[in-house]
C-alpha positions as CSV (number, residue, x, y, z in Angstrom):
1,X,36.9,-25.5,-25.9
2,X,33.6,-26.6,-24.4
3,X,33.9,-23.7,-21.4
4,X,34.3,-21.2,-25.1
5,X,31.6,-22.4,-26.9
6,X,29.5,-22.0,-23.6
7,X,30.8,-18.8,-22.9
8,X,29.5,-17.6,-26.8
9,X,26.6,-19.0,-26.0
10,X,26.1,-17.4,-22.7
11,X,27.3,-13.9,-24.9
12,X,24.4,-14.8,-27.8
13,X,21.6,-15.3,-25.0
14,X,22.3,-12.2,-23.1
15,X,21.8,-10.5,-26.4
16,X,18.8,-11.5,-27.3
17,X,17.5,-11.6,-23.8
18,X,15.3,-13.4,-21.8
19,X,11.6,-13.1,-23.6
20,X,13.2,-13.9,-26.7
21,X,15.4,-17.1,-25.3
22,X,12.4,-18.5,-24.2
23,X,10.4,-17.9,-27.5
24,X,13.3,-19.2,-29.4
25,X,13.8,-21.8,-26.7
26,X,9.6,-23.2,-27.5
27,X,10.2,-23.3,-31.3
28,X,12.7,-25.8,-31.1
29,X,15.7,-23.0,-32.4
30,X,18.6,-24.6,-29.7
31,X,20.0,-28.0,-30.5
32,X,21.1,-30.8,-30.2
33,X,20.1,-31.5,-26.8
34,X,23.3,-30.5,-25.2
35,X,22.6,-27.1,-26.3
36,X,18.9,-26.7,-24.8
37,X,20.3,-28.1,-21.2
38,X,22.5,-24.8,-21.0
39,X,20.2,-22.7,-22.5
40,X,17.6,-24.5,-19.8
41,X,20.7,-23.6,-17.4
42,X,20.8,-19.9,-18.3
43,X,17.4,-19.7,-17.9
44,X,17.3,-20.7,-14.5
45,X,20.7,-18.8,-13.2
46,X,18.2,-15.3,-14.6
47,X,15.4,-16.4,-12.3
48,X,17.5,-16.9,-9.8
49,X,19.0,-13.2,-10.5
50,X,15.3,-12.1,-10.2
51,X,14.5,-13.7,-7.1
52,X,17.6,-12.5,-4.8
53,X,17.0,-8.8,-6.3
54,X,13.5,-9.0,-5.0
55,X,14.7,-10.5,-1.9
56,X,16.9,-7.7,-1.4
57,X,14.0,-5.2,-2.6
58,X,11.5,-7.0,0.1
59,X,14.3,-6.1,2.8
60,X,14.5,-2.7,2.3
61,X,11.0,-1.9,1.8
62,X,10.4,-4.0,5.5
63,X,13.1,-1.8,6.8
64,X,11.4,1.1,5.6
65,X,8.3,-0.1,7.0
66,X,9.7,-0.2,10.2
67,X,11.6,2.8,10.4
68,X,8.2,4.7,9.5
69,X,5.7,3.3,12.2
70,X,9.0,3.6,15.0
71,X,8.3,7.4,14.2
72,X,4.2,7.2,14.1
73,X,4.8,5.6,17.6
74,X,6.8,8.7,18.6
75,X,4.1,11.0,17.6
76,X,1.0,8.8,17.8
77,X,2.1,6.5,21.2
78,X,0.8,3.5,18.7
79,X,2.7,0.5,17.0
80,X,1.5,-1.1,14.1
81,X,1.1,-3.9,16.0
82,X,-1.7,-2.1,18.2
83,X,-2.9,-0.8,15.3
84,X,-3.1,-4.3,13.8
85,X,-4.8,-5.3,17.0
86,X,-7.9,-2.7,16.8
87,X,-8.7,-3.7,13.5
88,X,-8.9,-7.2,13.4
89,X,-12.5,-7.4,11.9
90,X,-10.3,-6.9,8.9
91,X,-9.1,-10.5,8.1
92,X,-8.1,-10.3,4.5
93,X,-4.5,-10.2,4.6
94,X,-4.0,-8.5,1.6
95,X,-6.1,-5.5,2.8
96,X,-4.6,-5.5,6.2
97,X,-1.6,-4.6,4.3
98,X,-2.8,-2.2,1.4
99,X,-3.8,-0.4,5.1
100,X,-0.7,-0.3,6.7
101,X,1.2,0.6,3.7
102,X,-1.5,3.9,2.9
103,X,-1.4,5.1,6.5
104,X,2.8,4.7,6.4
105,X,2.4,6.7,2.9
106,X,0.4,9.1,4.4
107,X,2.1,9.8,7.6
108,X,5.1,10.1,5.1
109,X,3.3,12.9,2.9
110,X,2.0,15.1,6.0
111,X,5.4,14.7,8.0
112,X,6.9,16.6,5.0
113,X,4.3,18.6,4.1
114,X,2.5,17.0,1.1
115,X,-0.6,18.0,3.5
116,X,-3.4,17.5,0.8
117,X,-2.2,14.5,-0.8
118,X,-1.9,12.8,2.7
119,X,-5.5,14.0,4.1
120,X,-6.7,12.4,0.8
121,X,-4.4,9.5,2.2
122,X,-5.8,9.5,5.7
123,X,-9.2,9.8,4.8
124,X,-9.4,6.8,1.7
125,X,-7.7,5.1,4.6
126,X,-10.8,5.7,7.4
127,X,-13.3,5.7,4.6
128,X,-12.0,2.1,4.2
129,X,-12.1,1.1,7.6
130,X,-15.8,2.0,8.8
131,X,-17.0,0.0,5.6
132,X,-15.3,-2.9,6.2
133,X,-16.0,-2.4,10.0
134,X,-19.6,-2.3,8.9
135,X,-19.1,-4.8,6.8
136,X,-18.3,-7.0,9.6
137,X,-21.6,-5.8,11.8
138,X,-23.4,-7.0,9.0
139,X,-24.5,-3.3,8.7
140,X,-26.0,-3.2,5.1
141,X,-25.0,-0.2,3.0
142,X,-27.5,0.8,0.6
143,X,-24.6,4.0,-0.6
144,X,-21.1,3.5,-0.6
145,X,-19.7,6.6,0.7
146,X,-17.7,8.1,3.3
147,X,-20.7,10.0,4.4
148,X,-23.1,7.5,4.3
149,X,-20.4,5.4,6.3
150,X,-20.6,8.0,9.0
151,X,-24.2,8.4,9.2
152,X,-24.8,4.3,9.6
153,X,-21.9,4.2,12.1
154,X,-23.7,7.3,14.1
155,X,-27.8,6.0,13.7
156,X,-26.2,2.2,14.9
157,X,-24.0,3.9,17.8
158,X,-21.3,2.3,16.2
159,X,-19.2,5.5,17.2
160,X,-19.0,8.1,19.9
161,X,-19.7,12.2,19.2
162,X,-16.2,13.0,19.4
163,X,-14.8,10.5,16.9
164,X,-18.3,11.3,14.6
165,X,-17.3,15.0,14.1
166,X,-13.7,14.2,13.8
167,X,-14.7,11.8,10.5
168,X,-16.8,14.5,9.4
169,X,-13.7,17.2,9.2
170,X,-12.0,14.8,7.5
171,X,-14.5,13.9,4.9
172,X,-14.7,17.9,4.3
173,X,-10.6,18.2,3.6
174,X,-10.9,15.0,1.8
175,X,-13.2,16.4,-0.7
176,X,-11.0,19.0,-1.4
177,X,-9.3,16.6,-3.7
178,X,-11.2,18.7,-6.4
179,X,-9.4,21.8,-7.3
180,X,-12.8,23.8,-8.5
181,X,-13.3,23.1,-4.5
182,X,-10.3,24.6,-3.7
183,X,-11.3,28.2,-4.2
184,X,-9.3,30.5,-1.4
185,X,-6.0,30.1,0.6
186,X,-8.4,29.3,3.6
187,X,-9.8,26.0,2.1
188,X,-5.6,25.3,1.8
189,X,-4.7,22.3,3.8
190,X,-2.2,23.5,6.3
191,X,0.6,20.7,7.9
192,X,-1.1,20.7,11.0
193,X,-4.0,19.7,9.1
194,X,-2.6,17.1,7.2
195,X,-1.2,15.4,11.1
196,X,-4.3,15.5,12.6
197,X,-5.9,13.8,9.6
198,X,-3.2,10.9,9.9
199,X,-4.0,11.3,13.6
200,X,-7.6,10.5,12.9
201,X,-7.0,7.2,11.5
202,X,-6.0,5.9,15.7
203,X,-8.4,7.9,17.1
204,X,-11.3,6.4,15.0
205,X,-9.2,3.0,15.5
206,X,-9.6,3.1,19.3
207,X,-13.3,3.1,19.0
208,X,-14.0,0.1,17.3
């Protein structure tokens, strides 16, 4: 009888779900006592529900993760933990991995030919980078863009002629993210394009 009555119960909460168990749960609606403990009990069996599916969702998207940067070590002869290495003037964790997770995303969109979304990608991803590298020179930045970026780096030798010019093309494809900018098929962002962008983001890497 008791396993029933807890089994209706059980039936009644799943109905009304959780937001509303807990809202009815505050104003006092479950008694007596023995009631509220199984409600209390449901409560916590949902959490745990919660918990092991983003446990299972964490697993994946690691997997994921490490599937992706195997294949940017293919094409790129880097790991993320080489990568993780060159930048370590970036000690926020929580940037280190918004980072990460926008260069997998972008090396994602170019490797299947999403080539403007992922320059826009690469380059919000090296824009990033030089002003936090600047950042941690204690270079002051009077405009915050990606050209003014470049310009400090270049006028503090901050980085070499090669790497400068390579910034530069990037910046100029990045831009492109408005379409009254996009005005013939040779302003088009071509695969290649979008690779070398994603490419970029190492080269300028093994410079700091």
């Amino acid at each position: 009888m008791v396993i029933d009555d807890t089994n209706k119960l059980f039936a009644k909460l799943e109905k009304l779900g959780e937001e509303k168990v807990r809202l009815k749960l505050a104003q006092g609606v479950f008694a007596p006592q023995k009631k509220i403990k199984i409600v209390n009990y449901w409560l916590d069996l949902k959490e745990k529900e919660k918990t092991k599916k983003l446990d299972t969702k964490e697993r994946v998207m690691n997997l994921q993760s490490a599937h992706i940067w195997s294949e940017i070590e293919k094409d790129y002869d880097i790991t993320k933990r080489m990568f993780g290495k060159k930048i370590n003037f970036v000690s926020d964790q929580f940037k280190r991995q918004i980072i990460f997770r926008d260069i997998e995303h972008a090396y994602v969109l170019a490797t299947n030919g999403l080539s403007k979304p992922a320059v826009i990608l690469a380059g919000a991803v090296i824009e990033e980078i030089l002003r936090l590298y600047l950042e941690h020179k204690k270079i002051e930045t009077k405009q915050n863009t990606f050209n003014s970026y470049i310009r400090l780096c270049e006028a503090n030798g901050l980085l070499k002629d090669a790497i400068q010019r390579l910034t530069d093309s990037v910046r100029y494809f990045r831009n492109l993210v408005h379409l009254s900018k996009e005005k013939s098929k040779r302003e088009t962002i071509s695969k290649a394009t979008a690779i070398g962008a994603v490419s970029s983001i190492f080269t300028i890497a093994n410079d700091f």
